[in-house]
N, C-alpha and C positions, 0 to 999 in steps of 0.2 A: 776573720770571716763573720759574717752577718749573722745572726740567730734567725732561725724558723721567723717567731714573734715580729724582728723588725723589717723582714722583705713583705709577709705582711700585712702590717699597718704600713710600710710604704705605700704598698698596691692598693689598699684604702684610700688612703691620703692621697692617691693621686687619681683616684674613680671618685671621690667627693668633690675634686675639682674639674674634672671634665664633665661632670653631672651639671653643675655648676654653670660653665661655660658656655654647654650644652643650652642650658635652661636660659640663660640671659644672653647670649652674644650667637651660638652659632649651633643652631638646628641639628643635629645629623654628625656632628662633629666625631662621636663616638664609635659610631659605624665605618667614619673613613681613615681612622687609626689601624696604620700597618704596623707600624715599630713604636715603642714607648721604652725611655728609657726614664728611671724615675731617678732624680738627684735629690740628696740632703747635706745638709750641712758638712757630716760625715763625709760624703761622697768628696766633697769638696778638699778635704781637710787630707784625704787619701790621694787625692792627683793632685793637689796643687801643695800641700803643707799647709797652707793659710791657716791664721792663728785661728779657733774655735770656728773654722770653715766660712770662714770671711769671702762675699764672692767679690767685694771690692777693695780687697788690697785690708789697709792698716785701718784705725779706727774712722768711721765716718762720725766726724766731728764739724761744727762750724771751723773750727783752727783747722781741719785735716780733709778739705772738699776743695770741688772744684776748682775756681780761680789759684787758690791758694794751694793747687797741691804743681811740684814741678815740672816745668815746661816741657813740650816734647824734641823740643829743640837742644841738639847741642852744638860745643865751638868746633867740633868733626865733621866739616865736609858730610855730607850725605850719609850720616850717622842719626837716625833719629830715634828717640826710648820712647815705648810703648806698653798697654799693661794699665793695670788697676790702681798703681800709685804715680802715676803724671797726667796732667791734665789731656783731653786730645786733642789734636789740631785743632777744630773748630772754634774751643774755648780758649784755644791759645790765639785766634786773631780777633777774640774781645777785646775790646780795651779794657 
């Protein structure tokens, strides 16, 4: 369970950035908030497992990005892998 302390400075941390928002990009933004759901790392680490709340899969590395990370294609008929550790389509019809 969450501690008093960190839901919050969650609810901080995520009113300093709609303040934020607010202030450079979009007027009135705070007034037309019906639902807010605030994620952290944590959050992340609790629904998905991902190592130290990773939201893109294993380490983002030059060795472990983009082009370089595995196709979404496989040799399965209409089988295709999706998800934070294979590249997406798009990137898969770079050269």
């Amino acid at each position: 369970m969450e501690s008093a302390w960190y839901r919050k400075e969650k609810e901080r941390m995520a009113e300093v950035l709609i303040r934020k928002a607010e202030r450079i990009l979009l007027p009135g933004l705070s007034s037309a908030i019906e639902v807010k759901e605030i994620g952290t790392p944590l959050t992340n680490v609790r629904y998905t497992g991902h190592h130290r709340g990773a939201i893109y899969g294993w380490d983002q590395t030059v060795n472990n990005s983009g082009s370089v990370r595995v196709g979404h294609r496989t040799p399965i008929k209409n089988l295709y892998l999706a998800g934070a550790w294979c590249r997406s389509p798009v990137t898969d019809t770079v050269p």
